[in-house]
C-alpha positions in Angstrom: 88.3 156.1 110.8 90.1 154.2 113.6 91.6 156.2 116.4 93.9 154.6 119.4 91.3 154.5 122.4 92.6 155.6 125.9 90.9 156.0 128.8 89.5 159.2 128.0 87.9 157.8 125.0 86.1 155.2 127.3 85.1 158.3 129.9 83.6 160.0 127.2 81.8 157.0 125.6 80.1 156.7 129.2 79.0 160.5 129.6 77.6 160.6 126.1 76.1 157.4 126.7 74.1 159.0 129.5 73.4 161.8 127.4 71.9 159.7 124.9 74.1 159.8 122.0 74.6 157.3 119.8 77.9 156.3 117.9 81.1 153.9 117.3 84.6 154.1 117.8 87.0 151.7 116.2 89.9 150.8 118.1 93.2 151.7 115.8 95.0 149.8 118.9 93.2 146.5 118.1 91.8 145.0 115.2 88.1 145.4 114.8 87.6 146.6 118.6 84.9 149.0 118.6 83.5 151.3 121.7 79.9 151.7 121.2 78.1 154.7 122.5 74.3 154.4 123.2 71.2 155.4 125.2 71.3 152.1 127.0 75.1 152.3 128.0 78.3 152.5 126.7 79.9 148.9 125.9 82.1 147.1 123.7 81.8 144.9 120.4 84.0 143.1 118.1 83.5 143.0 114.5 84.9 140.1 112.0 84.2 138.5 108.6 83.3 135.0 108.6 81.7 133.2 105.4 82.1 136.3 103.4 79.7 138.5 105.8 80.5 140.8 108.4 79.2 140.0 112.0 79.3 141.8 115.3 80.0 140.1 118.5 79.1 141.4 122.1 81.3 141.5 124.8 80.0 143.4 127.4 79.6 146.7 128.8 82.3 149.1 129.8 81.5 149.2 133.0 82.1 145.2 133.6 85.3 145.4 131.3 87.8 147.4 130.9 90.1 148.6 127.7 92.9 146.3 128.5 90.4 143.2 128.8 88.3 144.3 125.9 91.4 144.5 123.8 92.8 140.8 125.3 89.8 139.7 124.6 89.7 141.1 120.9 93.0 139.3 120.5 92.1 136.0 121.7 88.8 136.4 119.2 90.9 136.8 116.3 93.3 134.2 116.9 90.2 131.4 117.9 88.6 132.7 114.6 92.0 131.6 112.8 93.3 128.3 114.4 89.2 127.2 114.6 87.1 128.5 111.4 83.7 129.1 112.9 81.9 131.7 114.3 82.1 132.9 118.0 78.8 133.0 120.4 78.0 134.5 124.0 79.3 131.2 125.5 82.4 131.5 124.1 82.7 135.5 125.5 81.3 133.8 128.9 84.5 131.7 128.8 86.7 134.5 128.0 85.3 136.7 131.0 85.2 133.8 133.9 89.0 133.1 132.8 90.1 136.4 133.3 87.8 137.0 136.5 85.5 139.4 135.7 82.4 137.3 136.4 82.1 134.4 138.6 78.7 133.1 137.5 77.1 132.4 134.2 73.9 133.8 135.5 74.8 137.5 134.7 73.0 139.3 131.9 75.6 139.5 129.9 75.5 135.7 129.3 72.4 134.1 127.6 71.9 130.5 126.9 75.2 128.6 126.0 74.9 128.5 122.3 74.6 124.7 120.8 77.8 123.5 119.0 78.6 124.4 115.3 76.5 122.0 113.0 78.2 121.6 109.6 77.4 123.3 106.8 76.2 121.2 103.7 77.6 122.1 100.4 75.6 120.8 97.2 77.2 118.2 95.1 78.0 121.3 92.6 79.5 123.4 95.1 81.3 120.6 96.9 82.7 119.8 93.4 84.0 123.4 92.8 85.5 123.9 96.1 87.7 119.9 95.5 88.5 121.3 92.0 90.1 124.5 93.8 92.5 121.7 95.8 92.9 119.5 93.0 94.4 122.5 90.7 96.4 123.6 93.7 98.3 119.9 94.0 98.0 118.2 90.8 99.1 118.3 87.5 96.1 120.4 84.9 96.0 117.5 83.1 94.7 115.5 86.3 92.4 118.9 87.3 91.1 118.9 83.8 90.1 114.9 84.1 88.2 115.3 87.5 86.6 118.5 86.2 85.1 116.4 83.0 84.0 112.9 84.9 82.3 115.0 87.7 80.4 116.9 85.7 79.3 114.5 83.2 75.5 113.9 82.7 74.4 111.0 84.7 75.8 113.4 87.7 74.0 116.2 86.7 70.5 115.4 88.6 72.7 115.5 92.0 74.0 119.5 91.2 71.4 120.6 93.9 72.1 117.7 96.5 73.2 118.4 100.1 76.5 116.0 99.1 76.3 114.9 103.0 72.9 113.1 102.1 74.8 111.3 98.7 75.7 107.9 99.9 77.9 104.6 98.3 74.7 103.2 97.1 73.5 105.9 95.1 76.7 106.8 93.3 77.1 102.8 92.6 73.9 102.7 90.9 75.0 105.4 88.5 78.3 103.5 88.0 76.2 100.7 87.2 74.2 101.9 84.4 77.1 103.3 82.5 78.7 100.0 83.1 75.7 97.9 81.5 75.2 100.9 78.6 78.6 99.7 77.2 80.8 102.3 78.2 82.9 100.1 81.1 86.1 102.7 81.1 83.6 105.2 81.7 82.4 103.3 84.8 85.6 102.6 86.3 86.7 106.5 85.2 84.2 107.7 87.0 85.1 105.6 90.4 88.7 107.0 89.6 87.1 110.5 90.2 84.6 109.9 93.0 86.2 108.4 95.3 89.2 110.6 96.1 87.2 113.6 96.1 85.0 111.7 99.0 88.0 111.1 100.8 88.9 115.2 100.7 85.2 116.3 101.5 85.6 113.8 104.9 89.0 115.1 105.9 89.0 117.7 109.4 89.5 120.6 107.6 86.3 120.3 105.2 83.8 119.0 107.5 82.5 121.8 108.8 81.6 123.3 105.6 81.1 120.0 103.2 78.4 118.1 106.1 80.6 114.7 105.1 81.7 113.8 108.3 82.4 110.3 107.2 82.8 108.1 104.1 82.6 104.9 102.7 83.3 105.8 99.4 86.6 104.4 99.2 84.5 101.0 98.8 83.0 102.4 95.5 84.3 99.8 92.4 82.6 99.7 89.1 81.1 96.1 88.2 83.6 93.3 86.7 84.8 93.6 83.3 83.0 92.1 80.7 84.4 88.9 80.0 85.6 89.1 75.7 86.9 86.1 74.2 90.3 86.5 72.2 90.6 90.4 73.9 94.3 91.5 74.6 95.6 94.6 76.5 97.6 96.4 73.6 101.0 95.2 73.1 101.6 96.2 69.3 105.0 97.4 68.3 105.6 99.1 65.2 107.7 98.1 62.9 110.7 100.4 62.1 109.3 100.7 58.6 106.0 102.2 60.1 107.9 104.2 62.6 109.9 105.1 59.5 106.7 106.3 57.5 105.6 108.1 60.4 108.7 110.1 60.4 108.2 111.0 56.7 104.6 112.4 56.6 105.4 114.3 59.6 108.0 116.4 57.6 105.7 115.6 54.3 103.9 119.0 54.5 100.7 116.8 54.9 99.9 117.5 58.4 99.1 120.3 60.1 102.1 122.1 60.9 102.2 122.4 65.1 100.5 118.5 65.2 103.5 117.2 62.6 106.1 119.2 64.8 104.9 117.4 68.2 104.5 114.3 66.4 108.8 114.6 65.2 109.5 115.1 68.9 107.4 112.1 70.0 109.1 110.0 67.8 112.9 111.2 68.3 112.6 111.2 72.0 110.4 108.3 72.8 108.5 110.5 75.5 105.0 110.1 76.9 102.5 112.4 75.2 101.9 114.5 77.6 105.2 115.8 77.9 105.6 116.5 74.5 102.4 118.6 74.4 103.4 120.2 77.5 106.9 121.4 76.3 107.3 125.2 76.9 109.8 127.2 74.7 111.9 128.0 78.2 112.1 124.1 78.8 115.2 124.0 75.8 118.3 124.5 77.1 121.3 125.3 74.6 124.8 123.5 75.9 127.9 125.3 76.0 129.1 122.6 73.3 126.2 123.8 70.4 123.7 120.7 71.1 120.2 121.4 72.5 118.7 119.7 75.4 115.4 119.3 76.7 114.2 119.6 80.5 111.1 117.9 81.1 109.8 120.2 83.7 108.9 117.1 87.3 105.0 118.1 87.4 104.8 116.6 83.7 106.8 113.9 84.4 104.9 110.5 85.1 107.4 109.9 87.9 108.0 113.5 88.8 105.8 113.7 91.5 106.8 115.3 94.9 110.7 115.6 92.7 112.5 118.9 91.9 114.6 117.1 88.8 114.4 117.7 85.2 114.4 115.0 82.9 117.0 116.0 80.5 117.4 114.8 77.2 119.9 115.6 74.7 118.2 116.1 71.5 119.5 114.7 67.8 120.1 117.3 65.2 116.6 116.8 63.6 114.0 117.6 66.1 117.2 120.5 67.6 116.4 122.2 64.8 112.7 122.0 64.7 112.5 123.9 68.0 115.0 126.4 67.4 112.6 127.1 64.7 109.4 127.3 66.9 111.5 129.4 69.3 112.5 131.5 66.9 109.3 131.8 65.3 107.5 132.3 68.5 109.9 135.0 69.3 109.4 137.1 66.6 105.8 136.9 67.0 104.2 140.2 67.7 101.0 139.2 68.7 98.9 136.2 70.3 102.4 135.3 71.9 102.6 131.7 74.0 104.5 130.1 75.9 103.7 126.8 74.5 106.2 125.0 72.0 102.9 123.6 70.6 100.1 126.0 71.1 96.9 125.4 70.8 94.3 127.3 68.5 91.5 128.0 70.4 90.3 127.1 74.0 89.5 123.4 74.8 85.8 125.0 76.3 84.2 127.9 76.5 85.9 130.0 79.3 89.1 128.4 79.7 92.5 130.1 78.1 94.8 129.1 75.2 97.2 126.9 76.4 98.9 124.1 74.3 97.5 121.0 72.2 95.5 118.4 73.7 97.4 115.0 74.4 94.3 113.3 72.8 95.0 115.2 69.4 98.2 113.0 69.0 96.5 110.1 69.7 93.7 111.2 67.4 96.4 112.4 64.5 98.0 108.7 64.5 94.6 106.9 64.3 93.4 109.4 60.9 97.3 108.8 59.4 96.4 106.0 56.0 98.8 103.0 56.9 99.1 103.5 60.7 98.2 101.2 63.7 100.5 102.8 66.2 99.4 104.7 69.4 101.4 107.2 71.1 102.9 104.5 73.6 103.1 101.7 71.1 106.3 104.1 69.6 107.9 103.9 73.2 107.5 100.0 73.1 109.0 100.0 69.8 111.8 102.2 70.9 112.7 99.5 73.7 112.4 96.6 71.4 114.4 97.5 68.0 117.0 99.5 70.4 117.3 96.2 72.4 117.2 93.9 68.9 119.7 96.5 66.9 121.3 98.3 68.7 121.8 95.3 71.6 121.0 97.7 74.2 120.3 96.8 77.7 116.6 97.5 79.4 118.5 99.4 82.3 119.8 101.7 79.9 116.8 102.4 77.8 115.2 103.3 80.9 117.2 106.5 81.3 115.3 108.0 78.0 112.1 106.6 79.1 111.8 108.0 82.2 111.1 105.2 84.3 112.7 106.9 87.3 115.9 107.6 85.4 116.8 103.9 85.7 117.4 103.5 89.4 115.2 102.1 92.3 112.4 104.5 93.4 113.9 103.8 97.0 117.7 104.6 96.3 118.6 107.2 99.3 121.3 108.2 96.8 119.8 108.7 93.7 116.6 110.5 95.5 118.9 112.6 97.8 122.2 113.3 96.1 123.2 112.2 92.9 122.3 115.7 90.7 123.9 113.9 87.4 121.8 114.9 84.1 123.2 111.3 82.3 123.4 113.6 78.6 126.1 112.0 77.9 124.9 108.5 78.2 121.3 109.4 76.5 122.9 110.5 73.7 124.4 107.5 73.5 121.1 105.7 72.9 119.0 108.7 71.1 121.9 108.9 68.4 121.5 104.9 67.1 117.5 105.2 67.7 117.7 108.5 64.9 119.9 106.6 62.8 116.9 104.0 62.7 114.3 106.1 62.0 116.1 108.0 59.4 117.0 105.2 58.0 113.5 104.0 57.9 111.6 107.4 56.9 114.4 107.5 53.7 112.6 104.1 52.3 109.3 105.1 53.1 107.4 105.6 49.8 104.3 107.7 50.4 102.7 108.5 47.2 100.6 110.9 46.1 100.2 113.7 48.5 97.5 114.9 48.0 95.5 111.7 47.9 97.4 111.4 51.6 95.3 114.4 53.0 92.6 112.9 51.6 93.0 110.2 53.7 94.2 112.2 56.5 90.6 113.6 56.1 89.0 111.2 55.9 90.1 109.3 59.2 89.4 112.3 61.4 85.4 112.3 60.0 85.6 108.4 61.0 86.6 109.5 63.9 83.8 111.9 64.3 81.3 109.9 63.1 82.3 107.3 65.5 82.1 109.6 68.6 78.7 110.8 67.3 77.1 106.9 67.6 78.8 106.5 71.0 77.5 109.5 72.4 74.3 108.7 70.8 74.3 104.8 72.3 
């Protein structure tokens, strides 16, 4: 147990010594300070943790250094240990003594050789990728986190596991892009550059070199090999008509779908918003207005242009998808058991390991593709909310921008809007949500859908097309 060390203590330390007993005092005066008693002479230490071990560093005997050095010495230990991150030697206690006078010469037998400088450690590639996950979930969004934790751990990485990452160069990792690139699987290529190279960048900065042996990178050179060049190929532009939009609508309140996917499909639809809001929704992020309407607060870190923000994106919602989440918040407060914070929770963990959290973005996407009569994608229903608002409704682009979340419709670099203005807009959204709910409505009332249960057959039926097509890619 640590006791406050006086001069008495020291005395003591020094007549024991001589009688040759052996034993330690901690200093209660000074962190990890200890007196040691011994055969040989009494002298002091001081003990610190360092990479998960305990280690013990000589200072020198009592009779070179006093309590009040030992202890100024102790001090200016722990705070080198902070501000610096490596271990301290016998040159470093040299240094200490000659600037506080107590020896004039290295040559004393307290000092041995001076010790070399601090090579870097060398993480492998798999713990080099644990520690950037670590950072990446501490500054990015889980979505981004979950992303980087899949493409650096996919297979054609997994021979590198064991790898000092310091001896991984451009080349190597370029040759592996390569191959996925000529295997048909050219997102996969570029993906996987998306992943690499910002992790290199981290593993080169100051404060990982040390540990990570990357003391500098080329990586941000790493590209995947030119497109393949396809003849009559597109980038998706589709927008649905409002009598698919319309049809959409109906089968997701059509008791055909399962119940959470047809819920987050509704709010997709009403609101226009990027998929990954809408499976991020938490019950707290609905806010009831003094006036009876219901408004949603996109939370900034699931916002597309939230990043580095403190805003909510608020939107007022229209009576039909208002009253769905009431009823998921009421539901989910009643709820004894298994209760979430999710408005759309998820079943079961994505992998083994991980905790319930909400939907997957990927299952809207996957739910659209499986639905009989529908070409749309999640963002195709955005482009058709700009378009029949601007055809229809003879909206303005500025104005559409405010629901879409394209930085609430101002400049990126407006001083005022970034710094000041504090305005939520409901007013003005509702403006625009109320005609584009009046359109679908209108739409989903025509919408003739047949025979239900033939539907879920189909509904079945796409999502084992959708299997079997993932089960020849992954076997290509």
């Amino acid at each position: 147990m640590p006791i406050a060390i006086i001069e008495k203590t020291v005395a003591k330390a020094i007549t024991d010594s001589r009688a040759g007993k052996s034993y330690d005092v901690t200093d209660a005066g000074r962190s990890g300070l200890i007196l040691r008693a011994a055969p040989k002479g009494a002298s002091w230490l001081w003990r610190y943790m360092y990479d998960g071990q305990y280690r013990r560093l000589k200072l020198g005997p009592v009779s070179l250094i006093n309590l009040t050095i030992a202890r100024s010495i102790a001090a200016a230990a722990r705070e080198y240990l902070v501000t610096q991150d490596r271990p301290l030697g016998e040159a470093w206690v040299r240094d200490q003594l000659m600037m506080r006078r107590v020896i004039d010469r290295p040559a004393l037998d307290i000092v041995a050789k001076p010790s070399p400088p601090p090579k870097p450690m060398t993480w492998t590639y798999a713990e080099a990728v644990a520690a950037y996950l670590v950072e990446v979930k501490r500054t990015r969004r889980e979505r981004t986190w979950s992303d980087r934790r899949g493409m650096l751990g996919i297979a054609e990485m997994k021979h590198l596991q064991s790898r000092p990452v310091s001896s991984i160069g451009r080349r190597e990792i370029a040759t592996i892009v390569a191959e996925i690139h000529r295997s048909g699987r050219e997102r996969h290529a570029s993906h996987l550059c998306e992943a690499i190279r910002p992790m290199w960048s981290w593993l080169a900065g100051d404060a990982q070199q040390l540990r990570s042996g990357v003391l500098a990178s080329d990586m941000a050179q790493l590209r995947a090999p030119e497109k393949t060049n396809a003849e009559g190929e597109e980038a998706s532009t589709y927008c649905p008509p409002p009598e698919e939009l319309g049809r959409l609508l109906a089968l997701s309140q059509a008791s055909v779908i399962d119940e959470v996917l047809a819920d987050a499909l509704l709010l997709t639809l009403y609101t226009a918003q990027r998929r990954r809001s809408v499976v991020n929704a938490r019950l707290t992020d609905f806010v009831e207005e003094p006036d009876g309407s219901l408004t949603w607060a996109i939370a900034p870190i699931h916002r597309k242009t939230g990043r580095g923000k403190r805003r909510t994106h608020d939107l007022p919602l229209p009576a039909v998808p208002a009253a769905m989440v009431r009823r998921r918040i009421q539901a989910a407060a009643t709820e004894k058991r298994n209760q979430s914070p999710w408005l759309f929770p998820a079943r079961r963990p994505r992998r083994a390991g991980d905790e319930v959290t909400h939907i997957h973005a990927d299952s809207l996407t996957h739910l659209l593709d499986a639905l009989p009569g529908s070409r749309a994608a999640p963002h195709d229903i955005r482009r058709g909310f700009t378009t029949h608002l601007e055809d229809e409704a003879g909206l303005d682009t500025s104005e559409l921008k405010l629901v879409l979340d394209h930085s609430e419709g101002k400049s990126g670099n407006d001083v005022t809007e970034k710094h000041y203005s504090r305005a939520r807009r409901l007013a003005r959204k509702a403006v625009i949500l109320e005609p584009w709910a009046a359109l679908l409505e209108r739409a989903a009332a025509s919408a003739k859908l047949g025979d239900l249960d033939a539907l879920r057959d189909g509904i079945t039926a796409g999502y084992k097309r959708q299997k079997t097509k993932k089960a020849k890619s992954d076997a290509a």
